[in-house]
Every structure is written in C-alpha cells, then in structure tokens.
mmCIF file as gemmi writes it, N, C-alpha and C atoms, coordinates in Angstrom:
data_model
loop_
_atom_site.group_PDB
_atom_site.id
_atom_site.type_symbol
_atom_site.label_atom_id
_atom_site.label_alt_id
_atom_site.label_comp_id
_atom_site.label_asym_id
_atom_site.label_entity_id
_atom_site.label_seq_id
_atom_site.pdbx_PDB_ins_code
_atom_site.Cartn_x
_atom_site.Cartn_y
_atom_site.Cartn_z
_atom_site.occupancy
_atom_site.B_iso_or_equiv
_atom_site.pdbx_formal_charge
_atom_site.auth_seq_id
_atom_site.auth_asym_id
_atom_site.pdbx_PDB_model_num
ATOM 1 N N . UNK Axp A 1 ? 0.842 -1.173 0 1 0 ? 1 A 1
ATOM 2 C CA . UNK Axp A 1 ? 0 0 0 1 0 ? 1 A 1
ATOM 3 C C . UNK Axp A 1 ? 0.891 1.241 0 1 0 ? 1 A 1
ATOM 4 N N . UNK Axp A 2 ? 0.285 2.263 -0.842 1 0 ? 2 A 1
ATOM 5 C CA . UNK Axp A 2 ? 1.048 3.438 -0.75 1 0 ? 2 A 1
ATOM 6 C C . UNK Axp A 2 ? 1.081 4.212 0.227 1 0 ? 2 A 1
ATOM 7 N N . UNK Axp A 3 ? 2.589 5.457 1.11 1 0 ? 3 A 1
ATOM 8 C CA . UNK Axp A 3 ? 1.736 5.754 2.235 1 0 ? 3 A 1
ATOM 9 C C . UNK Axp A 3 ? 2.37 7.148 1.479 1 0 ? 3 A 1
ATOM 10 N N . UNK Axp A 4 ? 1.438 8.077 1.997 1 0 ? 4 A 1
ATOM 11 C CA . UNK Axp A 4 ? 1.651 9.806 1.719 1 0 ? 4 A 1
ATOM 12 C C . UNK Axp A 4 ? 2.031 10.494 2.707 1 0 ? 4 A 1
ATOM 13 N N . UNK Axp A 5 ? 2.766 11.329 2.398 1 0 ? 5 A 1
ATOM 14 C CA . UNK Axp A 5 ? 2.831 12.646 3.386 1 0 ? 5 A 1
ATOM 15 C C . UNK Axp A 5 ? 2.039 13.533 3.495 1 0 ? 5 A 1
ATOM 16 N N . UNK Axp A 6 ? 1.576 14.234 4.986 1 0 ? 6 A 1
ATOM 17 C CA . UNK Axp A 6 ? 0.341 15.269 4.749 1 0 ? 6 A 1
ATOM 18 C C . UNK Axp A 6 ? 0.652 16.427 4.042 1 0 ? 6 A 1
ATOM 19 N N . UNK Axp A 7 ? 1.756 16.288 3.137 1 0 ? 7 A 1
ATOM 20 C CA . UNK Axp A 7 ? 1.475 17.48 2.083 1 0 ? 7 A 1
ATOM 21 C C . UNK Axp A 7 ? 1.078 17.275 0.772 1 0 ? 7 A 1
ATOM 22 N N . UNK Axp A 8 ? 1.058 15.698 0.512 1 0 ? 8 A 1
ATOM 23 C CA . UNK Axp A 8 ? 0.423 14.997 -0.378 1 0 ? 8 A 1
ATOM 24 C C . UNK Axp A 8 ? -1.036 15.316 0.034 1 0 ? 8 A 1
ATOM 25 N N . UNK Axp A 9 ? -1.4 14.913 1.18 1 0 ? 9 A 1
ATOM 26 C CA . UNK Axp A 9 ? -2.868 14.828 1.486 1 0 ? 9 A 1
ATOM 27 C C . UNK Axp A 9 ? -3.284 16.111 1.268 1 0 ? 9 A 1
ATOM 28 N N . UNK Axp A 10 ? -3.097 16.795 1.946 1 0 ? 10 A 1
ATOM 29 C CA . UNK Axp A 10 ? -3.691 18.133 1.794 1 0 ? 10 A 1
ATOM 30 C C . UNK Axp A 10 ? -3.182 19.178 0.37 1 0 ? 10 A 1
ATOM 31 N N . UNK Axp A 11 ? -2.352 18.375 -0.48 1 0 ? 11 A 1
ATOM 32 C CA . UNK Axp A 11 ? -2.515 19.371 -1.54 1 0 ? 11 A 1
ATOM 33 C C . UNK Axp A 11 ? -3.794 19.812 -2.324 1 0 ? 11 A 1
ATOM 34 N N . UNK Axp A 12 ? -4.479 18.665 -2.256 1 0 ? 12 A 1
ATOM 35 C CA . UNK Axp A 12 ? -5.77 19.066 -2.771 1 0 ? 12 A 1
ATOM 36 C C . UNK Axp A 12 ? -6.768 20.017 -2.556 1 0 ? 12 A 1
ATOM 37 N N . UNK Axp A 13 ? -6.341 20.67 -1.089 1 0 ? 13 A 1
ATOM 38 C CA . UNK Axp A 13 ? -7.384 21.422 -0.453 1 0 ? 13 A 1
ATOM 39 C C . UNK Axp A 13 ? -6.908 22.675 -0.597 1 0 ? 13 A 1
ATOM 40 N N . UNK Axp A 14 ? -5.893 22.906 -1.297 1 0 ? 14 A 1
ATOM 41 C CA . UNK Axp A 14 ? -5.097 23.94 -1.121 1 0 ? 14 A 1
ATOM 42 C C . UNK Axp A 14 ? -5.716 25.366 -1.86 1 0 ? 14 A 1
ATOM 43 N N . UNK Axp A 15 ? -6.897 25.17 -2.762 1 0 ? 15 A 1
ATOM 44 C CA . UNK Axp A 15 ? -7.233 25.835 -3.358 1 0 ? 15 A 1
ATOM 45 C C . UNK Axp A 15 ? -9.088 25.888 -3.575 1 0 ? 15 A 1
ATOM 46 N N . UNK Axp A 16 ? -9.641 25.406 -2.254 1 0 ? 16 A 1
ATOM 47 C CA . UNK Axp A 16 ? -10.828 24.683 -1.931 1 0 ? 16 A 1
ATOM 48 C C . UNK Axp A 16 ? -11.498 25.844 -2.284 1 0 ? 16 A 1
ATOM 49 N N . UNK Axp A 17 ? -11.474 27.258 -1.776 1 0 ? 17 A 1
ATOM 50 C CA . UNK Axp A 17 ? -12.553 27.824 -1.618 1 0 ? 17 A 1
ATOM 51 C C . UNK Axp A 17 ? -12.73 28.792 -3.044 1 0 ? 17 A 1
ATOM 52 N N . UNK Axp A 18 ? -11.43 29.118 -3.965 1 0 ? 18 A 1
ATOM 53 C CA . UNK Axp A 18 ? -11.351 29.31 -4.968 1 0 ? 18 A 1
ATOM 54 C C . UNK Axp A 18 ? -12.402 28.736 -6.098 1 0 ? 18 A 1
ATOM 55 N N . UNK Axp A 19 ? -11.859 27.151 -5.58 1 0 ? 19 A 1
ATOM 56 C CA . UNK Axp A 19 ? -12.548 25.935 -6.651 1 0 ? 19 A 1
ATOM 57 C C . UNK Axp A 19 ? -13.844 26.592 -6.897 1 0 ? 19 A 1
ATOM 58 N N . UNK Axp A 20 ? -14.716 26.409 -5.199 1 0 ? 20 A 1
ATOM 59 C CA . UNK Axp A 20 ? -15.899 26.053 -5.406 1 0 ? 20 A 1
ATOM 60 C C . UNK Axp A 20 ? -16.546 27.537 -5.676 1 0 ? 20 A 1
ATOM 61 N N . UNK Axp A 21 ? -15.95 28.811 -5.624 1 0 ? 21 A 1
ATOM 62 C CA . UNK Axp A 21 ? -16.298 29.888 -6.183 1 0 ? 21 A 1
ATOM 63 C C . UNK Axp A 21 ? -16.387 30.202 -7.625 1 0 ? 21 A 1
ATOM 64 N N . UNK Axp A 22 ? -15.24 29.45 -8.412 1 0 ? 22 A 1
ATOM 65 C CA . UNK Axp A 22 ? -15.299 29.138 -9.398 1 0 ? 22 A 1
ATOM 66 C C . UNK Axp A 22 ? -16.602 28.04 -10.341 1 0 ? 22 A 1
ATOM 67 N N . UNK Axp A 23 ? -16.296 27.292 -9.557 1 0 ? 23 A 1
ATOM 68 C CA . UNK Axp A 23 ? -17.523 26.05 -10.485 1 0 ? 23 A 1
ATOM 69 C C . UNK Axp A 23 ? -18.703 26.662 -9.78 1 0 ? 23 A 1
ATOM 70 N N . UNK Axp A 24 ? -18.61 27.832 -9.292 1 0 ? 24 A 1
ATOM 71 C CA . UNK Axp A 24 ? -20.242 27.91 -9.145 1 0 ? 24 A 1
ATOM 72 C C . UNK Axp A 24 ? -20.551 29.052 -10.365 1 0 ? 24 A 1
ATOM 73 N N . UNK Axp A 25 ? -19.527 29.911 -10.278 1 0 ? 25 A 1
ATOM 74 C CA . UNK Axp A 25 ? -19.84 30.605 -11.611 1 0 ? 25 A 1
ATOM 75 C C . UNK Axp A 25 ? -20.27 29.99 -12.965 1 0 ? 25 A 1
ATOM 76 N N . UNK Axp A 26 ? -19.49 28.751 -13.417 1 0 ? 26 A 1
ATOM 77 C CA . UNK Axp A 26 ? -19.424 28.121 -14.128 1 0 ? 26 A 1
ATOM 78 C C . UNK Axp A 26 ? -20.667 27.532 -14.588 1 0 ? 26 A 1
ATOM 79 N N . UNK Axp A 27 ? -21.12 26.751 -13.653 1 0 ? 27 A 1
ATOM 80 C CA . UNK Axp A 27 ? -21.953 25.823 -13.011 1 0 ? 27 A 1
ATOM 81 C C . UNK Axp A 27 ? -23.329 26.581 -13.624 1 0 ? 27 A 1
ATOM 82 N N . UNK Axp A 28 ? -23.308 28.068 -12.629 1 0 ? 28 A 1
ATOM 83 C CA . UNK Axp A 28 ? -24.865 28.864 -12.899 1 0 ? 28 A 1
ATOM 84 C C . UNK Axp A 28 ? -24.244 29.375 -14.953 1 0 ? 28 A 1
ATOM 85 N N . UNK Axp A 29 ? -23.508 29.318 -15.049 1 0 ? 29 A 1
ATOM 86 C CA . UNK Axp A 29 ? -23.671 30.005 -16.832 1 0 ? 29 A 1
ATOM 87 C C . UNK Axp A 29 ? -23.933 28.96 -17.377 1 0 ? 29 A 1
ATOM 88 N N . UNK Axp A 30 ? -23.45 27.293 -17.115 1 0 ? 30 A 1
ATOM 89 C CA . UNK Axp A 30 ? -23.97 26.686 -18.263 1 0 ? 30 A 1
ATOM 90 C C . UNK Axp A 30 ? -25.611 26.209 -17.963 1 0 ? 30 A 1
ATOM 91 N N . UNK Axp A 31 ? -26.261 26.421 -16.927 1 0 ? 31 A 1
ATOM 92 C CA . UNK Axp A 31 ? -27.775 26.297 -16.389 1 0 ? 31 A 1
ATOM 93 C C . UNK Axp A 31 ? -28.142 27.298 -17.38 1 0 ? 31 A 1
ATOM 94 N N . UNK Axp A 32 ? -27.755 28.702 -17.383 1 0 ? 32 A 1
ATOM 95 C CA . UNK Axp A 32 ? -28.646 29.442 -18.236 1 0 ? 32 A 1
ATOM 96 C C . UNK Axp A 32 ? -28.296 29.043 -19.268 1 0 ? 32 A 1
ATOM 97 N N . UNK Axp A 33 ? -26.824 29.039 -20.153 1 0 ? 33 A 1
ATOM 98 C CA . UNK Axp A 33 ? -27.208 28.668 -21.482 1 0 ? 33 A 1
ATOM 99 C C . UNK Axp A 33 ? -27.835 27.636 -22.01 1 0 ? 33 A 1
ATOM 100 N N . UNK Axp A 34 ? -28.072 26.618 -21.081 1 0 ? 34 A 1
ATOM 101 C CA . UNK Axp A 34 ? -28.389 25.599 -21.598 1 0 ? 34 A 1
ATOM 102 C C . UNK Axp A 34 ? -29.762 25.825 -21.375 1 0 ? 34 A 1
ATOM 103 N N . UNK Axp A 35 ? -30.623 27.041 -20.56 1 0 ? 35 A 1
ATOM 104 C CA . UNK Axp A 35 ? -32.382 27.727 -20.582 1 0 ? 35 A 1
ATOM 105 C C . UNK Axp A 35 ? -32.525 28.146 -21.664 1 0 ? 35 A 1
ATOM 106 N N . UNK Axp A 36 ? -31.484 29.181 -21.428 1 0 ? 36 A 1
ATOM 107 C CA . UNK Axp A 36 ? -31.744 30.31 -23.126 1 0 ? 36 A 1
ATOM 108 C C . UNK Axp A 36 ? -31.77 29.132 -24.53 1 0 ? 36 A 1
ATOM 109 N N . UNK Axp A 37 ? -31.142 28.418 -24.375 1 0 ? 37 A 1
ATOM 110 C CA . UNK Axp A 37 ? -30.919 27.739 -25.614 1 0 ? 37 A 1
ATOM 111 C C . UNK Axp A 37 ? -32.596 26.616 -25.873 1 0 ? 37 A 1
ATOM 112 N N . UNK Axp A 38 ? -32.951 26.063 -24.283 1 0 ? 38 A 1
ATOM 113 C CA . UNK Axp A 38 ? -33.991 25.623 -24.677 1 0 ? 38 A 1
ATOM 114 C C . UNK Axp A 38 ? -35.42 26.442 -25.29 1 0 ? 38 A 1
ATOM 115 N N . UNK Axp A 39 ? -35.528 27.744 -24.175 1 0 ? 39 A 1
ATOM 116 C CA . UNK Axp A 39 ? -36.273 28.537 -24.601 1 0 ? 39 A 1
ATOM 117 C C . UNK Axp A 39 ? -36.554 29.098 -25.512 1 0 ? 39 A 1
ATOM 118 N N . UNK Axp A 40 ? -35.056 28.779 -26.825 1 0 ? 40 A 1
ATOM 119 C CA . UNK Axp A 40 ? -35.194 29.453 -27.577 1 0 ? 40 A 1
ATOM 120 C C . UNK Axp A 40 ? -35.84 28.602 -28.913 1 0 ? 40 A 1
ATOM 121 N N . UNK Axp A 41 ? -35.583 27.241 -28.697 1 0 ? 41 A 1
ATOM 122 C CA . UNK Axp A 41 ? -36.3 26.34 -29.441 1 0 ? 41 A 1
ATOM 123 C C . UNK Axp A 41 ? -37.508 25.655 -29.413 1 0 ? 41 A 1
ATOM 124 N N . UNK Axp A 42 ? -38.229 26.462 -28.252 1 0 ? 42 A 1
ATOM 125 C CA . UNK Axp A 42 ? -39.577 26.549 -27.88 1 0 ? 42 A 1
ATOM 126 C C . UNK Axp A 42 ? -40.277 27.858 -28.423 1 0 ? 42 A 1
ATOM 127 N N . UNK Axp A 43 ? -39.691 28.917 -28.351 1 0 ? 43 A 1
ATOM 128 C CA . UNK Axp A 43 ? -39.762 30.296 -28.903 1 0 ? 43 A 1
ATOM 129 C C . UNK Axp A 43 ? -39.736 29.759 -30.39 1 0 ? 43 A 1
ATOM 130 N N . UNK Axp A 44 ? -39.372 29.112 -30.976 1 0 ? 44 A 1
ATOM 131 C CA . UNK Axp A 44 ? -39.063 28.844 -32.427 1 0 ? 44 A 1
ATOM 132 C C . UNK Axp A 44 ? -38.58 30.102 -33.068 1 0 ? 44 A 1
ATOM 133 N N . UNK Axp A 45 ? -37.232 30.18 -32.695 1 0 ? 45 A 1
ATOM 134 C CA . UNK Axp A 45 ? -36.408 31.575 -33.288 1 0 ? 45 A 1
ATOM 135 C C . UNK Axp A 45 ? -35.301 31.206 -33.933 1 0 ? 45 A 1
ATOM 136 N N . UNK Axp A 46 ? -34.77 31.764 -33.987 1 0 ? 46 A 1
ATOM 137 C CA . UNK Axp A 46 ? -32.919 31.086 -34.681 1 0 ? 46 A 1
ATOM 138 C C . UNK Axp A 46 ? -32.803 29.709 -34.24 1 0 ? 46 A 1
ATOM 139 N N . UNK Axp A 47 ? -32.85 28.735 -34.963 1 0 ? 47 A 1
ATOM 140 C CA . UNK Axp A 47 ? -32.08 27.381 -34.596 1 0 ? 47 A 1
ATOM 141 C C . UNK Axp A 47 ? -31.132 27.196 -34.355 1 0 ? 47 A 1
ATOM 142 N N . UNK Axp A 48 ? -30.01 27.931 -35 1 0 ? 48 A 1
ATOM 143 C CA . UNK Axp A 48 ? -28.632 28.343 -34.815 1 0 ? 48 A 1
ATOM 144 C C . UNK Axp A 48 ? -27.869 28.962 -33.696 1 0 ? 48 A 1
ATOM 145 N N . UNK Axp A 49 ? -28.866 29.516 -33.419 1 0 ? 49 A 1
ATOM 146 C CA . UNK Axp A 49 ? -28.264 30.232 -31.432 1 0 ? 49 A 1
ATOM 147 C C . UNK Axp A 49 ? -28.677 29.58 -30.794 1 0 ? 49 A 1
ATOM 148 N N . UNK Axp A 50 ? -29.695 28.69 -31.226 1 0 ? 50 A 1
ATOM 149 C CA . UNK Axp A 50 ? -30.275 27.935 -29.903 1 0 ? 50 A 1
ATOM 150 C C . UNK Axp A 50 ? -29.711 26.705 -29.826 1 0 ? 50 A 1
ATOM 151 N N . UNK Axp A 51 ? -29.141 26.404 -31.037 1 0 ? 51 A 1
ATOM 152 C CA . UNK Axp A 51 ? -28.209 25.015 -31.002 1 0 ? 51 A 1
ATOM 153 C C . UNK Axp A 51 ? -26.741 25.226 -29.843 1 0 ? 51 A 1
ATOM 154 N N . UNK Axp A 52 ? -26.327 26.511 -31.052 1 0 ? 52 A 1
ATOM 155 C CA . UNK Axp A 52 ? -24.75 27.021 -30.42 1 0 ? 52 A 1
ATOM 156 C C . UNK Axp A 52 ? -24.854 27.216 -28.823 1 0 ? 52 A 1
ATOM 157 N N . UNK Axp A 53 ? -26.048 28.139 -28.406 1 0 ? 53 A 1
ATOM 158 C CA . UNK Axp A 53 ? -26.235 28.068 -26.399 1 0 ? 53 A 1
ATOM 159 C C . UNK Axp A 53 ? -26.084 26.847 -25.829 1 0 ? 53 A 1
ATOM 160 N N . UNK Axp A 54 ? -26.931 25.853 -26.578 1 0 ? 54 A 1
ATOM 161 C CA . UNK Axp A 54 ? -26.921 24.173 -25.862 1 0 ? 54 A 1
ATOM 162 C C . UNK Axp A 54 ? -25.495 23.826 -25.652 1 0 ? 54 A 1
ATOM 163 N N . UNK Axp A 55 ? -24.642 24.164 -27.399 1 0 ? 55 A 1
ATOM 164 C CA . UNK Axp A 55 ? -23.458 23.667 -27.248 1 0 ? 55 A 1
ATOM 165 C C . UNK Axp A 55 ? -22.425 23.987 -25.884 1 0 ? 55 A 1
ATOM 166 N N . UNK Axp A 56 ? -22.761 25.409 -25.85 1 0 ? 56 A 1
ATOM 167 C CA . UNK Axp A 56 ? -21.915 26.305 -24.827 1 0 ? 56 A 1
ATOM 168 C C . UNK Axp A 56 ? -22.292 25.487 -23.926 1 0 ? 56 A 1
ATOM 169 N N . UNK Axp A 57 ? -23.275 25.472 -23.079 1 0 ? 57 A 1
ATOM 170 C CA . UNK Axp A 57 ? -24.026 25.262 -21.876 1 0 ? 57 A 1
ATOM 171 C C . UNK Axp A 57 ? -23.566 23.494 -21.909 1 0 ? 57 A 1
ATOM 172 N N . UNK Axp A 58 ? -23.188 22.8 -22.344 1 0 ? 58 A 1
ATOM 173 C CA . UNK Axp A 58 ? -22.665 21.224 -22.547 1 0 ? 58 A 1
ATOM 174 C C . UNK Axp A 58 ? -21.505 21.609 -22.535 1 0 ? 58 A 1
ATOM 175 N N . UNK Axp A 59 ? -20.766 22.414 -22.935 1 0 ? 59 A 1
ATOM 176 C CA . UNK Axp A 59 ? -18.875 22.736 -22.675 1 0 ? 59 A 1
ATOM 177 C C . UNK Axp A 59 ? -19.023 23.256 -21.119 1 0 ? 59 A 1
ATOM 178 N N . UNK Axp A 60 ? -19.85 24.348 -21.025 1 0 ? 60 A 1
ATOM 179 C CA . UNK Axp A 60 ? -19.913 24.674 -19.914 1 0 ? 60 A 1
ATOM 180 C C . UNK Axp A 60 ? -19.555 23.691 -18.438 1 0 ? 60 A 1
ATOM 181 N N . UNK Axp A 61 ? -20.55 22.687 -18.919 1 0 ? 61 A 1
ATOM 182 C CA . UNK Axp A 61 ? -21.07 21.746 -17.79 1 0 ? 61 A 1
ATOM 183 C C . UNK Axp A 61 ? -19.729 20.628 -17.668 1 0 ? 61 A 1
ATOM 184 N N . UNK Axp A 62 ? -19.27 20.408 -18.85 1 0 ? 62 A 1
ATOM 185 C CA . UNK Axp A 62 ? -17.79 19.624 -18.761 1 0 ? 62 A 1
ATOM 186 C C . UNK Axp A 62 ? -16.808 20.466 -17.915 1 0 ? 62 A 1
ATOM 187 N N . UNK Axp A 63 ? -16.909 21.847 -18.311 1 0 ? 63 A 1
ATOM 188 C CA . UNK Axp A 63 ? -16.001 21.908 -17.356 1 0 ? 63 A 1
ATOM 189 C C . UNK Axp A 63 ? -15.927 22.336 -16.687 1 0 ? 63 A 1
ATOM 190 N N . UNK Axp A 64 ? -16.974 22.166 -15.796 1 0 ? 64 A 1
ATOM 191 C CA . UNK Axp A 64 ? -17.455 22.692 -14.645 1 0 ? 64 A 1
ATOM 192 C C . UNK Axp A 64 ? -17.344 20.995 -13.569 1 0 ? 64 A 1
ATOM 193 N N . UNK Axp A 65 ? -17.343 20.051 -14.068 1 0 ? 65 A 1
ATOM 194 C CA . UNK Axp A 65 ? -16.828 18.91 -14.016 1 0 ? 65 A 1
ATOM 195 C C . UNK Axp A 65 ? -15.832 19.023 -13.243 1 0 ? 65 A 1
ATOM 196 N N . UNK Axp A 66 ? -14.759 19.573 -14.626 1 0 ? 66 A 1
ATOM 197 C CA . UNK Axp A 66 ? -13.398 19.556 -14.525 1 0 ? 66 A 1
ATOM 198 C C . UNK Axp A 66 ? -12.778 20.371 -13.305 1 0 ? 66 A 1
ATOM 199 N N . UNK Axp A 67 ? -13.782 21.813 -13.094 1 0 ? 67 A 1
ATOM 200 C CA . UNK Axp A 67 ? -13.166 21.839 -11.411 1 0 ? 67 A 1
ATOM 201 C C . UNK Axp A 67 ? -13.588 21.655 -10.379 1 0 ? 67 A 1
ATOM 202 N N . UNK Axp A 68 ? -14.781 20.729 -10.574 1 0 ? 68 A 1
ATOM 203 C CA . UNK Axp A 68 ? -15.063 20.486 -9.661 1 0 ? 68 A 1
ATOM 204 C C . UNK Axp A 68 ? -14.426 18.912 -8.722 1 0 ? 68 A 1
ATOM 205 N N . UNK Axp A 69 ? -14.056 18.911 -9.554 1 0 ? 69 A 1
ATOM 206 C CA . UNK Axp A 69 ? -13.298 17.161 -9.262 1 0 ? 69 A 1
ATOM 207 C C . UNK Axp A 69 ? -11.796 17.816 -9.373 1 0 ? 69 A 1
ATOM 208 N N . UNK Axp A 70 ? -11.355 19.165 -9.811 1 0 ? 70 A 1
ATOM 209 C CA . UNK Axp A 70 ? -9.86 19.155 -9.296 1 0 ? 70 A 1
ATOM 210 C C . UNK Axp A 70 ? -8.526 19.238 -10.416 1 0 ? 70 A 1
ATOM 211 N N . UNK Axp A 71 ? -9.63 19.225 -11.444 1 0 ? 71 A 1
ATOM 212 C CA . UNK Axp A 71 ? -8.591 18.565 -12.917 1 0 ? 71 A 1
ATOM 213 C C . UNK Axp A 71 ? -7.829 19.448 -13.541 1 0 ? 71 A 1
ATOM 214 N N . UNK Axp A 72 ? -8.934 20.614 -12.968 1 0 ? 72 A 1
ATOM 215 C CA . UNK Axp A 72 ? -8.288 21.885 -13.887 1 0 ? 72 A 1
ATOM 216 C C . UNK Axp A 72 ? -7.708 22.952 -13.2 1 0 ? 72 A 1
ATOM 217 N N . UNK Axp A 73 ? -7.018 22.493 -11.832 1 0 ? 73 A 1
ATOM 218 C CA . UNK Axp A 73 ? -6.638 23.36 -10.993 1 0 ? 73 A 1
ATOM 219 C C . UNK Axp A 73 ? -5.353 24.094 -11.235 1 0 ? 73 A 1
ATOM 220 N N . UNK Axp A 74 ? -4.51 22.818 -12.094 1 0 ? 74 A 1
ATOM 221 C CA . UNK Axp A 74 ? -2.862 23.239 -13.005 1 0 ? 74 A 1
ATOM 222 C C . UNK Axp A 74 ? -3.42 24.644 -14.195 1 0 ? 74 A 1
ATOM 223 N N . UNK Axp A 75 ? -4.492 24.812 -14.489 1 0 ? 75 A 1
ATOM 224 C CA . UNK Axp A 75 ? -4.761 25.75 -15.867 1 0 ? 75 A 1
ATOM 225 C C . UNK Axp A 75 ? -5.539 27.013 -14.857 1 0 ? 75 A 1
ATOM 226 N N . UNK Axp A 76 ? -6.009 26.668 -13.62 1 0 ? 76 A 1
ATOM 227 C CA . UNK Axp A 76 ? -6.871 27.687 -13.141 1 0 ? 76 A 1
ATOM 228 C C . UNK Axp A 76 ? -5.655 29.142 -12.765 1 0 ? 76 A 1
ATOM 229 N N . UNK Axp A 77 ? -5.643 27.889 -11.761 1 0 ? 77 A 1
ATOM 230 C CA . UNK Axp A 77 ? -4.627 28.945 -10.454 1 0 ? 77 A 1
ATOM 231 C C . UNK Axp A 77 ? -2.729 28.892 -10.426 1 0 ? 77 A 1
ATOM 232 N N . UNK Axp A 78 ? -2.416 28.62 -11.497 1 0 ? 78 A 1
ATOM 233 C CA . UNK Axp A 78 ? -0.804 28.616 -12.02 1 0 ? 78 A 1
ATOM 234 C C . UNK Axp A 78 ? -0.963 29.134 -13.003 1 0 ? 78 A 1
C-alpha cells in the first residue's frame, strides 16, 4: 500500500474555496445557457443560437466537471 505525506494529502485542499467559487460561476452560466438555448427552441427563433447556447451550456457543464473534481486546478490557479 502506498503511504503519503500530509502534504500529499492536503494538496488538494489547497485551493478549496477558490474551486468552489469558481464552479459555481461556471456551473450557474452553463444552467442558463443551456435555458436560453432551450427557450429558444420553444420560442421557435434562430435554430442556430439555440443550437450554439446548448453547445456552450454542454462545454460549460464539462467543465465545470473539470473543477469540480480538481482537474483543472494546473490551468486555473498557475
């Protein structure tokens, strides 16, 4: 079994409250684009913005993923 040092352990936390300030921004933009985009194909208006919002709002949500699990902490905060 592997054993760590608590600076192994706690590197992860090192940037906790950042993270979750972050993926919440994240988090609430791809909720709306991914509204606006439905609303807008209920509205029956541009298909084309309402596709491209979904798209956003699905990138959004990946990577909102991504900090929320930690992945993208090397591209955030370095």
């Amino acid at each position: 079994m592997a054993e760590f040092s608590d600076a192994q352990l706690f590197e992860s936390h090192e940037y906790r409250r950042e993270r979750s300030i972050v993926f919440a921004i994240v988090l609430a933009t791809a909720f709306l684009a991914v509204v606006a985009g439905v609303a807008t194909i209920m509205a029956e208006a541009n298909l084309a913005v309402a596709i491209g919002l979904l798209a956003v709002g699905v990138v959004l949500l990946a990577v909102a993923g991504g900090i929320g699990i930690g992945e993208l902490d090397a591209y955030l905060f370095e």
